[in-house]
C-alpha positions as CSV (number, residue, x, y, z in Angstrom):
1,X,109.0,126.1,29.7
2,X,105.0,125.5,29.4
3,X,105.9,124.3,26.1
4,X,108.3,121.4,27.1
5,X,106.1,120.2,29.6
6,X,103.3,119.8,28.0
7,X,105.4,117.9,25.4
8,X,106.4,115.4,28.0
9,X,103.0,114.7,29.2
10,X,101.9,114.0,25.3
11,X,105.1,111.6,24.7
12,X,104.0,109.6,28.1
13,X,100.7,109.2,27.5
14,X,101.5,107.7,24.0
15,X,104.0,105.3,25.4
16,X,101.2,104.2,28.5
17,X,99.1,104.0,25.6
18,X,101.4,101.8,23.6
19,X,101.6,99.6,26.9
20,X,98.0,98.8,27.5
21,X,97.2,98.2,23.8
22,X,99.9,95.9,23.4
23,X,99.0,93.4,26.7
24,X,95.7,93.5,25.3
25,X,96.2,92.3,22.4
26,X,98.5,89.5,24.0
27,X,95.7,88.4,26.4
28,X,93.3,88.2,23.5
29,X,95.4,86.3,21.3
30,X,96.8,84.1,23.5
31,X,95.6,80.0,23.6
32,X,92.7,79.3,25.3
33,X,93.6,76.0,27.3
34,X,90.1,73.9,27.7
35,X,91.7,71.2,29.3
36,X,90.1,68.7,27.7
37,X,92.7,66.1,26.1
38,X,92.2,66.3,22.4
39,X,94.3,63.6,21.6
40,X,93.3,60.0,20.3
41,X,90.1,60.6,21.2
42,X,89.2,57.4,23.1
43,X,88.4,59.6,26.1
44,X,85.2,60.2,24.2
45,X,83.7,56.9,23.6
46,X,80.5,56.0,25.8
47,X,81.2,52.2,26.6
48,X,78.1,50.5,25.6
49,X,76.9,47.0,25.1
50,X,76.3,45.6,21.6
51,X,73.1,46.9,19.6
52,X,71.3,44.0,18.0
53,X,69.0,44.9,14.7
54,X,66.4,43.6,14.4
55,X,66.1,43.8,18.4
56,X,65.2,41.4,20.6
57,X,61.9,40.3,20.9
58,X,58.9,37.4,18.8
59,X,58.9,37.1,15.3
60,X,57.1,34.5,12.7
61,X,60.2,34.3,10.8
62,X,64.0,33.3,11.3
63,X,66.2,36.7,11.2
64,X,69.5,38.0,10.3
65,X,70.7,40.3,12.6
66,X,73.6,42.7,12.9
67,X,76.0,43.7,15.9
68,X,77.3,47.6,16.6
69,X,79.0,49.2,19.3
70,X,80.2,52.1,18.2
71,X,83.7,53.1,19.9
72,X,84.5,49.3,20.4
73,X,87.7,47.2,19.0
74,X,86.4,44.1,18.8
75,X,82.7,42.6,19.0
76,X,81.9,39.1,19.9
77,X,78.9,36.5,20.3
78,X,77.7,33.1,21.1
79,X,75.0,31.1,21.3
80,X,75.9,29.5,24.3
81,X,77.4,31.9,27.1
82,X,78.9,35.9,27.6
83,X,81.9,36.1,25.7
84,X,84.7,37.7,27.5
85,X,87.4,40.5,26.6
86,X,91.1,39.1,27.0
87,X,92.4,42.1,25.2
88,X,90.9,45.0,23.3
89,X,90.9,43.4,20.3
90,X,90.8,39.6,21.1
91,X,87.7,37.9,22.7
92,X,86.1,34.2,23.9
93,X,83.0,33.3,21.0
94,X,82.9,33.9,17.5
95,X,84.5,37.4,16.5
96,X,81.7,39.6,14.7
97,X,82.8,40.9,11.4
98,X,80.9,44.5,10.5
99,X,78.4,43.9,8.2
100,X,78.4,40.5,8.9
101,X,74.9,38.8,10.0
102,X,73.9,36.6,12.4
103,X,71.3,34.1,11.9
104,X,68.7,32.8,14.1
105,X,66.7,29.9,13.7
106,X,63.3,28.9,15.2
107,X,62.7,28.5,18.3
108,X,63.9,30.3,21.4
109,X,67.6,31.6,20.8
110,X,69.7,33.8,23.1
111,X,72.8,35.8,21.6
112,X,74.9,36.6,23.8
113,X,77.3,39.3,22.7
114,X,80.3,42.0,24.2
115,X,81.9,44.5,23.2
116,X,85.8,45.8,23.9
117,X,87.3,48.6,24.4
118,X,90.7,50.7,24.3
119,X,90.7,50.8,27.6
120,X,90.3,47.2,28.3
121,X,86.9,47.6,29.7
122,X,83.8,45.4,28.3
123,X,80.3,45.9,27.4
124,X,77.8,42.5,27.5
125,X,74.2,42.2,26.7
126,X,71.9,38.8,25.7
127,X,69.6,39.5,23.2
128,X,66.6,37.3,23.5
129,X,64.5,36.0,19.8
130,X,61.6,33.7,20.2
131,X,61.2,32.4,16.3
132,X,57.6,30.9,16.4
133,X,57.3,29.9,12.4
134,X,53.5,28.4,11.5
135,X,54.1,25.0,10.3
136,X,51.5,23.9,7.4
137,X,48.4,22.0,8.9
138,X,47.6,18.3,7.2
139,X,44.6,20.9,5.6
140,X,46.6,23.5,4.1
141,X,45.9,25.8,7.0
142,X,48.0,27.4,9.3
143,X,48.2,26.1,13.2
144,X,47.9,28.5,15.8
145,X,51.6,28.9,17.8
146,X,51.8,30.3,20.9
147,X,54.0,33.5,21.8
148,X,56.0,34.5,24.7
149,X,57.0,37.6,26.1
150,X,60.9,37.9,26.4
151,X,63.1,40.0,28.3
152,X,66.1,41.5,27.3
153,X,68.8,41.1,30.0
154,X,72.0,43.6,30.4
155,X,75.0,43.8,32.6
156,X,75.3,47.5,32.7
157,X,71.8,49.0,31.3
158,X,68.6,48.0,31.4
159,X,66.1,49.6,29.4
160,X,62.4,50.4,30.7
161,X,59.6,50.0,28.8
162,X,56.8,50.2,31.5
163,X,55.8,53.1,33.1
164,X,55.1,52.1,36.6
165,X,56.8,51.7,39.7
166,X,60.1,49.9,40.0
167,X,63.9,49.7,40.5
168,X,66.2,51.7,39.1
169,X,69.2,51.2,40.7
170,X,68.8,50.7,44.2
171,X,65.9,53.2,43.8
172,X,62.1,53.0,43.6
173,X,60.7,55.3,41.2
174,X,57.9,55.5,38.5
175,X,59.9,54.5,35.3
176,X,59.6,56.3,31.8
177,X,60.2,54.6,28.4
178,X,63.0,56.7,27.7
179,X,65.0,56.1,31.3
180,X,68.0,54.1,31.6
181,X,69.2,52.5,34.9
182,X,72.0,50.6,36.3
183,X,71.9,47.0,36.0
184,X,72.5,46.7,40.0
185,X,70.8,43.7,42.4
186,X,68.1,45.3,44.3
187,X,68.0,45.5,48.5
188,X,67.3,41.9,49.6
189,X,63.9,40.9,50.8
190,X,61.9,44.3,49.5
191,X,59.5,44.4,46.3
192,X,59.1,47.9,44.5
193,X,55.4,49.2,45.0
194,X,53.1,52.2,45.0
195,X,51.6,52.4,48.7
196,X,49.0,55.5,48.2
197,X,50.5,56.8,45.3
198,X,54.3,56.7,45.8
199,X,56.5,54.4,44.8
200,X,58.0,52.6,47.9
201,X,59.8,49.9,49.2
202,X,58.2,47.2,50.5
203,X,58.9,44.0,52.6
204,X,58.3,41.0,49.9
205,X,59.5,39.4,47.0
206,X,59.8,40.5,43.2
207,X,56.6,39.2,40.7
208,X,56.9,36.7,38.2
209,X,54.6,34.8,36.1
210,X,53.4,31.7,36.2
211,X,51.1,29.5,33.8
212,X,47.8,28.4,35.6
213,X,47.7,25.0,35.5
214,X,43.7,23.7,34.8
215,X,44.7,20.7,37.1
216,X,43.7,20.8,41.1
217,X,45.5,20.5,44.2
218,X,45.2,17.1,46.1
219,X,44.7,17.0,49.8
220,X,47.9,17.3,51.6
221,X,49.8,17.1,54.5
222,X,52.8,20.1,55.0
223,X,55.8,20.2,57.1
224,X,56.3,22.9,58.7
225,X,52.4,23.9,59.5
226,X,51.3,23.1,63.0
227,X,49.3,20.0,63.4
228,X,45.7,21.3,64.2
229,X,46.4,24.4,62.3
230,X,43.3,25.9,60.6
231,X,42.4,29.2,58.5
232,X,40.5,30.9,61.1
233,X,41.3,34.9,60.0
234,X,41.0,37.2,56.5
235,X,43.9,37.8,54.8
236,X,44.9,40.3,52.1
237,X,47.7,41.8,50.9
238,X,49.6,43.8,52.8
239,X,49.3,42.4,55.7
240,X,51.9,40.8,57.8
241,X,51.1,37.3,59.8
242,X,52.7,34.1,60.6
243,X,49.4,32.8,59.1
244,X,50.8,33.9,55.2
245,X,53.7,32.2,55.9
246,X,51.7,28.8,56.3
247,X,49.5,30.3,53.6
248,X,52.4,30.2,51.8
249,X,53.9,26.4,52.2
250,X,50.5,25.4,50.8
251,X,50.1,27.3,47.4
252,X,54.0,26.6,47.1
253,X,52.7,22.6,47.8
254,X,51.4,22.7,44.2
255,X,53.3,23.8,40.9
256,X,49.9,25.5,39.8
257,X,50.0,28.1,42.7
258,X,53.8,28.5,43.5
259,X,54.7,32.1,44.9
260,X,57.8,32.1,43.4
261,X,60.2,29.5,42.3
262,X,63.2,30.9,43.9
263,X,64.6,33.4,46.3
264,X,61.8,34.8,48.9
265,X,58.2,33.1,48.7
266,X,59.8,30.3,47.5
267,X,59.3,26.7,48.9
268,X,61.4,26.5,52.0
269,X,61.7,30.2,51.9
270,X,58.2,31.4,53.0
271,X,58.0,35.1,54.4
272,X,55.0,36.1,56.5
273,X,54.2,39.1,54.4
274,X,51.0,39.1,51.7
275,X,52.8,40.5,48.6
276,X,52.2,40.8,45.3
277,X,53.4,37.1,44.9
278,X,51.1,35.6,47.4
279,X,48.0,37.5,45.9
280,X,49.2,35.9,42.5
281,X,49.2,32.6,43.8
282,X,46.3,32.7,45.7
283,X,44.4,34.0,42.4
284,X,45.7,30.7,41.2
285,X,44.0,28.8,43.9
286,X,40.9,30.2,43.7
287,X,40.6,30.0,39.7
288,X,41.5,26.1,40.1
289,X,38.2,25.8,42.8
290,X,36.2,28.7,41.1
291,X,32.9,26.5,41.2
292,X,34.0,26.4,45.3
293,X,35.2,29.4,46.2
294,X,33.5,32.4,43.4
295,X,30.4,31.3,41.9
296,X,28.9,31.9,45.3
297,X,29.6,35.6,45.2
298,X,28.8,36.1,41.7
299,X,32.7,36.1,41.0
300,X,34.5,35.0,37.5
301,X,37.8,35.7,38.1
302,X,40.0,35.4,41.8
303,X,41.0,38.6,43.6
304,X,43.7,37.4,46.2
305,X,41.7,37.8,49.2
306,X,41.4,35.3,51.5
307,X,38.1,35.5,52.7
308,X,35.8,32.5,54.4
309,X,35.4,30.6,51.2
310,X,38.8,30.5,50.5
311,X,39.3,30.0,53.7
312,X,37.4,26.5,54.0
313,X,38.6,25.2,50.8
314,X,42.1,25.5,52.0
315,X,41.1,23.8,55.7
316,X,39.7,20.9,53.6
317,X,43.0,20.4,51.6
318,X,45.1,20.2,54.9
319,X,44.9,16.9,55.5
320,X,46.7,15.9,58.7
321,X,46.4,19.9,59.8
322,X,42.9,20.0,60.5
323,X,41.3,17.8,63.3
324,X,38.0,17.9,64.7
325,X,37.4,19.9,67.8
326,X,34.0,19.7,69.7
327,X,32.3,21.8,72.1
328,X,28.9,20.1,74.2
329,X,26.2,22.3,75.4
330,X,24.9,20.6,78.5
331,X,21.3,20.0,78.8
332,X,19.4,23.0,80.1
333,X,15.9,22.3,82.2
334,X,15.0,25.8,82.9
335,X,12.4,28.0,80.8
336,X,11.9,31.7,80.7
337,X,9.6,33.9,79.8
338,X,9.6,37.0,78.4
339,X,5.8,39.2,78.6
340,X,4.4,38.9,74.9
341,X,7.2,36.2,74.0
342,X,7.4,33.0,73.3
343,X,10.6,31.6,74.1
344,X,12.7,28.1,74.8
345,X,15.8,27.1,75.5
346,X,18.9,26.1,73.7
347,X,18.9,21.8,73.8
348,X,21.8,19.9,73.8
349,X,24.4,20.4,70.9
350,X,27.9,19.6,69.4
351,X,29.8,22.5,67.9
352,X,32.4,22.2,65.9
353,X,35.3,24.3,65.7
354,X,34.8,26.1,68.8
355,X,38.2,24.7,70.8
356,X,37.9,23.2,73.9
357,X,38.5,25.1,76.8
358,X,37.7,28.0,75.0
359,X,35.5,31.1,77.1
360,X,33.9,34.1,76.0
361,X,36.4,37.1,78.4
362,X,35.7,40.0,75.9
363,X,32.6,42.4,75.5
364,X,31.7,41.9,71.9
365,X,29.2,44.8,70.3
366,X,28.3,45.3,66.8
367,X,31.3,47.1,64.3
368,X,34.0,44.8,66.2
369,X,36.0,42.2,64.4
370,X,37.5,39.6,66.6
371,X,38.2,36.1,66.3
372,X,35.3,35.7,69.0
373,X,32.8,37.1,67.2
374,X,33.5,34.0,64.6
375,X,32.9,31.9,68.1
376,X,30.0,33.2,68.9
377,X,28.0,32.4,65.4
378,X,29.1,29.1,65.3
379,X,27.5,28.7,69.1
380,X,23.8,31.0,68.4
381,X,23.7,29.0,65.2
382,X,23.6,25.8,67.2
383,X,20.2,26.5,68.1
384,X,17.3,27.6,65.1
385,X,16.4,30.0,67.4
386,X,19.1,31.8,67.2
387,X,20.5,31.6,64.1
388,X,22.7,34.6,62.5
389,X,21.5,33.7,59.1
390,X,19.8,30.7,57.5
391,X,22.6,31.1,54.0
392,X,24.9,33.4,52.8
393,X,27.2,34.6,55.4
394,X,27.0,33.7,58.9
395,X,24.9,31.1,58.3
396,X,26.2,27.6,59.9
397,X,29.3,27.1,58.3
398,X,30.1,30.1,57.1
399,X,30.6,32.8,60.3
400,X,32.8,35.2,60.3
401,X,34.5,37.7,62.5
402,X,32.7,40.3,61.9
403,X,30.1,41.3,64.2
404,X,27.1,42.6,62.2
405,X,23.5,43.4,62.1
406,X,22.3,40.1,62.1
407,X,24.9,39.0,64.9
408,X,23.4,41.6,67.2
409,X,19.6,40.3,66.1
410,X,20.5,36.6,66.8
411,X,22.3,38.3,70.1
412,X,19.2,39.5,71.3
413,X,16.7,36.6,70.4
414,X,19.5,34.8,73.1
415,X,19.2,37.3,75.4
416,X,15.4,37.0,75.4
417,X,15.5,34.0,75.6
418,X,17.3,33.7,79.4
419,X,15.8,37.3,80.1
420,X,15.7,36.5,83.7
421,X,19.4,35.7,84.0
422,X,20.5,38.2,81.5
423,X,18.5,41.1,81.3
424,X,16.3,41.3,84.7
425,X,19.2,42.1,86.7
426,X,20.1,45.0,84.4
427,X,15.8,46.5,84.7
428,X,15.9,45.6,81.0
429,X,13.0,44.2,79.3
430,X,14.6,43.5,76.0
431,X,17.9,42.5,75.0
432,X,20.2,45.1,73.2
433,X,22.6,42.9,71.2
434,X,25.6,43.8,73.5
435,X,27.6,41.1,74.6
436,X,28.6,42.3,78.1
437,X,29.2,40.1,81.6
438,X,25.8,38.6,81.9
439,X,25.4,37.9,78.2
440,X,29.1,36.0,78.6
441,X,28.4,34.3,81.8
442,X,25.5,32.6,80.4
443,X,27.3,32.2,77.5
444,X,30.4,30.3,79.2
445,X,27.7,28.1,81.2
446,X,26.4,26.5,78.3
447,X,29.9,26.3,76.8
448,X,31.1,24.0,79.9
């Protein structure tokens, strides 16, 4: 009996044995299902635009060039606009023929070409060649020719070739040479930038480039900026003020200091933010006045800030914006003095550009900037006594708003010089430069 059992245990565990082996082999064998179509394969093809060779760009010479789009059905191209796909194998232009060339003459030439698809999709791209061929001088000498930098424009792709902040897409990002990014209009009304070392977007208008004309601006009148309207405050870029937005009409006044020639900065489309734009443009301005604005600070070349010498140059110009405001000092009779000073009084005197009406209601102290402080020059220099500085900066004509070292020294000689209305009421012997309520009402007395 032992004997026929185990006998039927061996026979079952051969047949189980027989059973596992067999699905094994089944599951092992069987077709592995990717499910990726292997068909045709025209789910495989990366849709791209034509590839021009020799690529786009400045030669001395006319070229041949050749079209490819691998994948395509048909390729296209014109000289005069985008052809377009009506089928996949039938398109507008002249149909391009592999190993057929193209030839372009001197000059500036663009190519436009597409490409079509299986799938009735379409791939575009305008290849830009500037052909700048030396022509033979009377003297058997070649004449110099002037290049241009070109741009290579694509529907889908653009490729990068700076690294540096800028769009990619509707993103801001520092670009590689090897990067790829949609060809997609970027947000309205904001300029890619680095702001402290990240690439950000920024209120403004995208850069171009424009030729510097050597000719200058006449004096003008503009529509749009106040009558009376004068440069009275720094600006740089950055900043945001209704006075870059005036700033603005007058560089776009002149074709030599445009901000842009359309969209945002444009002429009629002003912004009041200082962008990269404006700072070009106003570089313009004060490379055209250079003898005017830079030689005085030991400057060859513009830096976009508007600063006081820019500043007057561009109040002359406004003709029609800029009139004359006065301010009289009245006559003043009475003479103090000071122990181990000699001191007199401030005679009568016009000022000009101190606006009438106008009273000093602030405390003003050295390390402040405040339109003010540009107030209060203009009315110490009135008087040599005074004076903030005989040249240079805050020297008559040229105050500022800033309220220095010498500003608190031509403070003080004031002071001292109407000690007994100023400083006696105080127990001080000597002025201290601070422009507090005594210092003003005295101030506003002789401004009446």
């Amino acid at each position: 009996m032992k004997k026929y059992y185990w006998l039927i245990i061996s026979c079952f565990t051969v047949i189980l044995s027989v059973v596992i082996y067999t699905n094994c082999f089944a599951y092992v064998t069987s077709t592995l299902d990717t499910g990726l179509d292997t068909g045709s394969g025209d789910d495989f093809v990366l849709a791209r635009p034509p590839v021009a060779d020799p690529l786009a760009g400045t030669y001395t010479s006319t070229k041949s060039v050749t079209l490819s789009a691998p994948g395509s059905t048909a390729i296209c191209y014109s000289l005069s606009s985008t052809p377009t796909c009506s089928s996949a194998t039938v398109c507008t232009g002249t149909s391009y023929t592999a190993g057929g060339t193209i030839s372009i003459p001197s000059g500036t030439t663009n190519l436009y070409t597409t490409a079509c698809f299986s799938d009735a999709s379409s791939e575009s791209k305008t290849h830009t060649y500037i052909i700048s061929a030396s022509t033979p001088s009377p003297g058997g000498s070649s004449s110099p020719t002037t290049t241009t930098t070109t741009t290579t424009t694509t529907t889908t792709t653009k490729p990068v070739s700076i690294s540096a902040c800028q769009w990619c897409g509707f993103a801001c990002i520092k670009l590689e040479s090897w990067m790829y990014c949609p060809a997609v209009t970027p947000p309205a009304g904001y300029i890619c930038t680095e702001v402290n070392g990240v690439c950000s977007k920024v209120i403004g208008v995208a850069t171009t480039t424009t030729t510097i004309p050597s000719t200058t601006i006449p004096p003008v009148t503009i529509t749009g900026i106040p009558t009376g309207f004068t440069f009275k405050n720094n600006l740089s870029q950055g900043m945001v003020s209704e006075d870059i937005r005036y700033l603005q009409m007058f560089l776009n006044s002149h074709a030599g200091t445009k901000v842009a020639d359309t969209g945002l900065g444009s002429s009629g489309k002003e912004t009041n933010y200082f962008g990269a734009l404006t700072k070009a443009a106003v570089i313009k301005f004060q490379d055209m006045y250079a003898s005017e604005i830079l030689a005085q600070w030991g400057l060859a070349k513009g830096n976009g800030y508007v600063g006081q010498s820019t500043r007057n140059k561009l109040n002359e110009l406004l003709v029609g914006q800029v009139p004359t405001t006065t301010t009289t000092i009245p006559s003043v009779t009475t003479t103090t003095t000071v122990p181990g000073v000699t001191t007199t009084t401030i005679p009568p005197v016009t000022i000009t550009g101190i606006p009438a009406g106008f009273t000093f209601k602030n405390n003003l102290s050295q390390g402040m900037v405040s339109e003010d402080v540009r107030y209060l020059q203009m009315f110490l220099n009135s008087h040599a006594g005074t004076q903030v500085a005989a040249s240079g900066l805050g020297s008559s004509g040229m105050e500022t708003n800033y309220f220095g070292a010498l500003t608190k020294a031509a403070v003080i000689k004031f002071q001292d010089m109407y000690a007994s209305e100023i400083l006696a009421q105080w127990g001080l012997a000597k002025g201290n430069g601070y422009v507090g309520q005594s210092t003003r009402k005295k101030l506003n007395e002789l401004l009446k």
